[in-house]
LUMMI-42919 format. One record per residue (C-alpha): x, y, z; residue in three letters. Coordinates in steps of 0.001 Angstrom, whole numbers. Example, Ala and Ser with C-alpha at 12.3 -4.5 7.8 and 13.67 -1.06 7.14 Angstrom:
east:12300; north:-4500; up:7800; residuo:ALA
east:13670; north:-1060; up:7140; residuo:SER
! end
This chain:
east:-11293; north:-17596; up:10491; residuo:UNK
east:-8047; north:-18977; up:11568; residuo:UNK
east:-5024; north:-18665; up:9194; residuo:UNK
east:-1718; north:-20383; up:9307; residuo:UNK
east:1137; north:-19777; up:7239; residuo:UNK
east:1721; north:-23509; up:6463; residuo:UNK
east:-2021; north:-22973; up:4209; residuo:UNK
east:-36; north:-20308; up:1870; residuo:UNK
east:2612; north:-21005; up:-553; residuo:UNK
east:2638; north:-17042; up:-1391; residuo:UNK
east:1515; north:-14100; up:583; residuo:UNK
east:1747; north:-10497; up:-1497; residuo:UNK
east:1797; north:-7316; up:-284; residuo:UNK
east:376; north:-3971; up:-296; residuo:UNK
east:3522; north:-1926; up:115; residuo:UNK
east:2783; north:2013; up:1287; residuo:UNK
east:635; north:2097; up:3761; residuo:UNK
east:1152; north:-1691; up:4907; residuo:UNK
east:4966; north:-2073; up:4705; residuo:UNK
east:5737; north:1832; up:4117; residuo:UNK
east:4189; north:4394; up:6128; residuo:UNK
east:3352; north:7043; up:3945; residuo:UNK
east:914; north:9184; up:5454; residuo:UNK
east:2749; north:10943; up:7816; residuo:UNK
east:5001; north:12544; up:5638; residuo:UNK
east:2030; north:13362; up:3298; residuo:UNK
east:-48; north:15145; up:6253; residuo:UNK
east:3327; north:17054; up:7292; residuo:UNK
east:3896; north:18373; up:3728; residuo:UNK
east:535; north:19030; up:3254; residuo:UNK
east:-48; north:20582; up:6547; residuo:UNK
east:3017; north:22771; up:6309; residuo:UNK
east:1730; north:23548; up:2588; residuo:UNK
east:-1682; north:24968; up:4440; residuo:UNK
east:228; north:27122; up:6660; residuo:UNK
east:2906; north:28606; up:4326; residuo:UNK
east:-95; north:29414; up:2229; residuo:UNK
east:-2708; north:30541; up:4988; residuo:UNK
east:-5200; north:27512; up:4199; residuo:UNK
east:-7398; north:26577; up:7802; residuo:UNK
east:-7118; north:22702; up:7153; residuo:UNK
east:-6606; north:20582; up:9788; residuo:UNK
east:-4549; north:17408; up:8893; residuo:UNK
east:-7049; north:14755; up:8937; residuo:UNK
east:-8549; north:17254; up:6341; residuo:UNK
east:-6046; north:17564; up:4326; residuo:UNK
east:-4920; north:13521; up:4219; residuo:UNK
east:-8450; north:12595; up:2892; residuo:UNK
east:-7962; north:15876; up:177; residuo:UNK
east:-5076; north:13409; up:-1211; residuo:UNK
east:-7070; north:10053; up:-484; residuo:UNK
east:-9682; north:11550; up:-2844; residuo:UNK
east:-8035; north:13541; up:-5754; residuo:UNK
east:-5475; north:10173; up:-5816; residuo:UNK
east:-8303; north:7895; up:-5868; residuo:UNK
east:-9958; north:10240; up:-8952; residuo:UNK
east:-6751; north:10560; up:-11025; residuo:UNK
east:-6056; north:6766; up:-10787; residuo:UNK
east:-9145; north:5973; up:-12602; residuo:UNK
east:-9149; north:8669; up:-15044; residuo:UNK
east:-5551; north:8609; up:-15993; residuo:UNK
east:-4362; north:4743; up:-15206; residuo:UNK
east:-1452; north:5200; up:-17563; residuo:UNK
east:379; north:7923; up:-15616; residuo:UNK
east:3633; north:6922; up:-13645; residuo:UNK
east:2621; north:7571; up:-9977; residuo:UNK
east:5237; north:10924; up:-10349; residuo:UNK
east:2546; north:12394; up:-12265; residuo:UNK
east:-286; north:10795; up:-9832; residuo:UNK
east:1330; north:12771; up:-7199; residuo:UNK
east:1801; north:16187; up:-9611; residuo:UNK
east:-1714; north:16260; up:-10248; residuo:UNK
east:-2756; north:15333; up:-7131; residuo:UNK
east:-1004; north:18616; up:-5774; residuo:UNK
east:-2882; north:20448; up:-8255; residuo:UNK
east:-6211; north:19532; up:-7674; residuo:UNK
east:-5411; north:20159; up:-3866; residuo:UNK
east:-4376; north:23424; up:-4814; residuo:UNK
east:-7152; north:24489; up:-6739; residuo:UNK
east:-9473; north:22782; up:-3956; residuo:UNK
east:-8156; north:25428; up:-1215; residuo:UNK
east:-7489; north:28168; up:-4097; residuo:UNK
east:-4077; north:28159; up:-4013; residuo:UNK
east:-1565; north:28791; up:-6641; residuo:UNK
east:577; north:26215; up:-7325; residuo:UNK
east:4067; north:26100; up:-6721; residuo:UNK
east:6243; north:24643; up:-9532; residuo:UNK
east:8820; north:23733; up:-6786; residuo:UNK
east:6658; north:22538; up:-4407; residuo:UNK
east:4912; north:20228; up:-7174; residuo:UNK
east:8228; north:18474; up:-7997; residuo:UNK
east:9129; north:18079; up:-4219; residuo:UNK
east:5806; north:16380; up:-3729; residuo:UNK
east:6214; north:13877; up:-6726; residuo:UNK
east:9539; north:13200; up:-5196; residuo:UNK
east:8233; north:12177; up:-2166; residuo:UNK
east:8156; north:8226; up:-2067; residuo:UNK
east:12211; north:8008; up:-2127; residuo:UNK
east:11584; north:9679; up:1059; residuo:UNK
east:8953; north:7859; up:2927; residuo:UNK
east:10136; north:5143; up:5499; residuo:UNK
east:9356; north:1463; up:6250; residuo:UNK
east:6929; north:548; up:9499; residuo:UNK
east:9738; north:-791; up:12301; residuo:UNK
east:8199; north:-4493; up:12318; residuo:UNK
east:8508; north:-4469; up:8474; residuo:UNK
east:11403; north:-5833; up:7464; residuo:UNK
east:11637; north:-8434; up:10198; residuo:UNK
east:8232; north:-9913; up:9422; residuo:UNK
east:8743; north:-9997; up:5841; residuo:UNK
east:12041; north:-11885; up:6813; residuo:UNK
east:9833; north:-14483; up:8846; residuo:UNK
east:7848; north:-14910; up:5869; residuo:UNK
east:10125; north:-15729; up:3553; residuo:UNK
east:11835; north:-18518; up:5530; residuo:UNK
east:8132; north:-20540; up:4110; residuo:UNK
east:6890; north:-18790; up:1179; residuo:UNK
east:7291; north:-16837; up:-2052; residuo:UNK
east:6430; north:-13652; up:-1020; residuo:UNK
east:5092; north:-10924; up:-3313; residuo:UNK
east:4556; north:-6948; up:-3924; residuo:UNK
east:1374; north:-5754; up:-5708; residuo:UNK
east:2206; north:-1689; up:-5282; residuo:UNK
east:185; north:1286; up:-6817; residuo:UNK
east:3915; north:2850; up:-7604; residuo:UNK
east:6460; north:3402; up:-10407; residuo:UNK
east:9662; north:941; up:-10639; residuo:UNK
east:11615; north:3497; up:-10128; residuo:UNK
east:10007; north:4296; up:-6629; residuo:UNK
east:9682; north:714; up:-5375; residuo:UNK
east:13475; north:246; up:-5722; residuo:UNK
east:14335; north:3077; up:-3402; residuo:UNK
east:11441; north:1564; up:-865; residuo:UNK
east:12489; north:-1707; up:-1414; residuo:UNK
east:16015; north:-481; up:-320; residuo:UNK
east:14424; north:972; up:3080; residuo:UNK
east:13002; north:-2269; up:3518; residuo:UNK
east:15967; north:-3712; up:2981; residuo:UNK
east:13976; north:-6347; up:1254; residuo:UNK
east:13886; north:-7831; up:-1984; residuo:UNK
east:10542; north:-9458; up:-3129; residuo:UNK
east:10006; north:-12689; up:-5376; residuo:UNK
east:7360; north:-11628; up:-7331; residuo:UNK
east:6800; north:-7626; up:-8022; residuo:UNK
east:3931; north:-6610; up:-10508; residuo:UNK
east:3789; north:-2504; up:-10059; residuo:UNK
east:1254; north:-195; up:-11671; residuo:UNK
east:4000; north:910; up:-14385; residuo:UNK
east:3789; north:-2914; up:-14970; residuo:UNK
east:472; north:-3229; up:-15278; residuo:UNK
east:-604; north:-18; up:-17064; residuo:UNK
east:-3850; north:382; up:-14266; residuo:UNK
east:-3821; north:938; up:-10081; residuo:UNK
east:-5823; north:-1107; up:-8018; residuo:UNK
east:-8698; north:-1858; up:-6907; residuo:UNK
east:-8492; north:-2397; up:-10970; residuo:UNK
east:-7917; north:-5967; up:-11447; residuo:UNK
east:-4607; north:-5892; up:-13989; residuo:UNK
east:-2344; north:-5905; up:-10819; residuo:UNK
east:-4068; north:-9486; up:-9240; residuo:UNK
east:-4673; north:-11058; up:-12591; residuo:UNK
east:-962; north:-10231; up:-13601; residuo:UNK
east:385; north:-11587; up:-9846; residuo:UNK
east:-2019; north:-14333; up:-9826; residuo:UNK
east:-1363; north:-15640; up:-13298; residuo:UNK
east:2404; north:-15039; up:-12325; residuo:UNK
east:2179; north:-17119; up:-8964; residuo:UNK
east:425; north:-19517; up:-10786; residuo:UNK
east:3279; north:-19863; up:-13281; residuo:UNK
east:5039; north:-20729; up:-10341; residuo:UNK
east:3045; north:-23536; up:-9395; residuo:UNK
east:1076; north:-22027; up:-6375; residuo:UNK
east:-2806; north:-22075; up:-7195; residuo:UNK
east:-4712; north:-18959; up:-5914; residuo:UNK
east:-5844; north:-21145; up:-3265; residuo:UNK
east:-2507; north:-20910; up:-1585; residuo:UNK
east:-2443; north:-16970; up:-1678; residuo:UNK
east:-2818; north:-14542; up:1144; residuo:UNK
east:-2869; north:-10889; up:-94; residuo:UNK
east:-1911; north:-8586; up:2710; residuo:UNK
east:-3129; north:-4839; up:2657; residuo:UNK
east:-3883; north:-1643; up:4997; residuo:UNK
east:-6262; north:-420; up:1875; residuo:UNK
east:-9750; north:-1670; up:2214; residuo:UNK
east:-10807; north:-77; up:-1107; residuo:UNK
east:-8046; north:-941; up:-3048; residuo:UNK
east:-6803; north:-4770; up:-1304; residuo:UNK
east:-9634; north:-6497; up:773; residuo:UNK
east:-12176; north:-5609; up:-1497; residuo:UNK
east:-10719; north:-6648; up:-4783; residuo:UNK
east:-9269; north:-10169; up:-3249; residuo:UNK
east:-12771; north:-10860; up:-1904; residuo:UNK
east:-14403; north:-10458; up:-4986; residuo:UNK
east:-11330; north:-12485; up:-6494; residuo:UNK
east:-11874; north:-15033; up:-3978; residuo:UNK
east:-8888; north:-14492; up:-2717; residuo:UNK
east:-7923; north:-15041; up:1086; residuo:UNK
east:-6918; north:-11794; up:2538; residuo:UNK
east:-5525; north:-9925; up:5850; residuo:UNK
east:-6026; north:-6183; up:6678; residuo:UNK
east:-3267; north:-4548; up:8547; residuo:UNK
east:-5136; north:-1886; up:9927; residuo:UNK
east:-2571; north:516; up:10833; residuo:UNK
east:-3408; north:2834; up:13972; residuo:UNK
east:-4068; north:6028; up:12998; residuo:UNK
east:-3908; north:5749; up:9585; residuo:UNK
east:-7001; north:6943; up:7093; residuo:UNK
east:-5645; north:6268; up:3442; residuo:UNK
east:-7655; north:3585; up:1523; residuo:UNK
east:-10430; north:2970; up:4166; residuo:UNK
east:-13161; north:4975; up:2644; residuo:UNK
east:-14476; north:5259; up:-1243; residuo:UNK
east:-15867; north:3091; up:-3715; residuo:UNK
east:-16020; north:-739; up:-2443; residuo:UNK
east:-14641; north:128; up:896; residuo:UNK
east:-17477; north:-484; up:3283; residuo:UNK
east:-17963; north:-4040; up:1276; residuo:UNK
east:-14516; north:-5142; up:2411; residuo:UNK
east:-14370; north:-8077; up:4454; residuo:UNK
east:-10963; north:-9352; up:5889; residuo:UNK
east:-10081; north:-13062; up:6732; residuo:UNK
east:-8124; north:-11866; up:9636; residuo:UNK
east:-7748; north:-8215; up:10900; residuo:UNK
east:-4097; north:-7630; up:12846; residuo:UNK
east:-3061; north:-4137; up:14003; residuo:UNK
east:941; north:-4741; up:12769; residuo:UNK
east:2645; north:-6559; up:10597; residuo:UNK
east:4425; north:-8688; up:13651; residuo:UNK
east:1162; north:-9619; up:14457; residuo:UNK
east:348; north:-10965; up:11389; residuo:UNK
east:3542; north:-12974; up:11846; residuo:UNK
east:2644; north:-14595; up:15456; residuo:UNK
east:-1470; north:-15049; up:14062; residuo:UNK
east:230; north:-17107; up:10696; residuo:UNK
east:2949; north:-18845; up:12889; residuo:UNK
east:709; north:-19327; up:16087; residuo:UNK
east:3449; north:-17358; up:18279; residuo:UNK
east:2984; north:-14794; up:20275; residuo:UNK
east:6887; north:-13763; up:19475; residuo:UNK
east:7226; north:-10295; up:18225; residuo:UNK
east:8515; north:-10314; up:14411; residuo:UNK
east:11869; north:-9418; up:15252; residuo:UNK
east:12450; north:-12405; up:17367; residuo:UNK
east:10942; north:-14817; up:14819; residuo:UNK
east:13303; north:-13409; up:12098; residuo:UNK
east:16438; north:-14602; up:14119; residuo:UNK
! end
C-alpha cells in the first residue's frame, strides 16, 4: 500500500523503541548485571528476559507508574537467574529512561512532520519520564496520552481510544490517522484490529515488542527501516530527514 502524508491529518507515535532507542542501554545494564553477578546470559538472552517479565507485569499490574514496571521487572529477572537483588541496582534501573537517548533521524523527521500534521505520542511511560525524553528529542508533541494517563499499557486499548477520541475532538476522523510503532505486539496489532492505518519502523537490530501475544498477527501498511525513511515514503522524497526538516 502506498501512503502519503497529504492522506493524514495526525500521525502518533510509539516513542521508546521508535523515537528512543532503549534497548541498548537495557542489554548493557543487564549484561553488565550478569557479569558482576556471574550469570552465563548472553545479551539477546537477557533483552527478551525484560521483553517478557515487562510484558507480564503490564497486564497484571496496569496501574503501576512504569518506575515500578521497571522495579519489578528487575526482580523477576533476578529471581529468574537466582540472583539477589540489589536495592541500588533496582533504583538505578527504574531510573533508567531519563537516561536513554533519541534515534539520530528522530528529531528531524518528527520536525518534517509537523510542518503538515498534528502529530501525537501514545507511550507505555510515566509523565514524568516522557518530559525528560521529550527534552532529548528536543520535541514537543500535540497530543500526548501516556500510560499514567490512561491507567493501562498497550496493546490495551485505553491509550488509542483516549488518542483517538482526543484527535477526534480535534476534528481529524480516525481515517486520517497513521500510528507509527517499532512494537508489533503492542502498535501494529492493536491499530489493525482498530482499523487503524499503521507503519512499523522496524529498527535493525532491535528485539523488544516483536514477539508475544498478537505479534505474529501484525500486519503493517508500510514497513520502513528508519524514521527518515518514513519521511521520504510519506513525502515521496528520497531526501534524508534531516534535509527535509530545513
Amino acid at each position: 500500500m502506498t501512503l502519503r502524508l497529504s492522506d493524514f491529518d495526525a500521525v502518533t507515535f510509539d516513542v521508546y523503541g521508535t523515537l528512543i532507542d532503549w534497548e541498548p542501554s537495557i542489554a548493557r545494564f543487564l549484561t553488565r548485571w550478569a557479569r558482576d553477578n556471574g550469570v552465563d546470559a548472553d545479551a539477546e538472552t537477557l533483552v527478551m528476559a525484560f521483553d517478557g517479565a515487562r510484558a507480564a507485569i503490564q497486564k497484571e499490574r496496569p496501574a503501576h507508574l512504569y518506575p515500578e514496571v521497571l522495579n519489578k521487572c528487575f526482580d523477576r529477572i533476578c529471581a529468574q537467574f537466582g540472583v539477589a537483588v540489589d536495592p541500588d541496582l533496582r533504583r538505578q534501573f527504574s531510573a533508567a529512561p531519563h537516561t536513554w537517548p533519541a534515534f539520530a533521524d528522530s528529531h528531524a523527521g518528527l520536525k518534517r512532520l509537523q510542518q503538515s500534521t498534528k502529530v501525537g505520542a501514545f507511550s507505555n511511560i510515566d509523565q514524568a519520564s516522557l518530559n525528560t525524553s521529550c527534552d532529548n528529542l528536543d520535541f514537543r508533541f500535540d497530543l500526548v496520552v501516556t500510560a499514567q494517563r490512561v491507567g493501562a499499557y498497550k496493546p490495551d486499548w485505553p491509550h488509542f481510544d483516549t488518542g483517538i477520541g482526543d484527535l477526534m475532538r480535534m476534528g481529524i476522523p480516525r481515517e486520517r490517522i497513521l500510528h507509527v510503532g517499532q512494537s508489533l505486539r503492542a502498535d501494529i496489532t492493536p491499530a489493525n484490529r482498530l482499523g487503524v492505518r499503521c507503519a512499523w519502523v522496524n529498527r535493525p537490530g532491535r528485539l523488544l515488542g516483536l514477539s508475544g501475544e498478537g505479534a505474529a498477527e501484525a500486519r503493517p501498511d508500510l514497513t520502513v527501516s528508519s524514521l527518515a525513511e518514513l519521511v521520504a515514503a510519506l513525502t515521496g522524497t528520497d531526501q534524508p530527514a534531516a534535509a527535509l526538516a530545513s
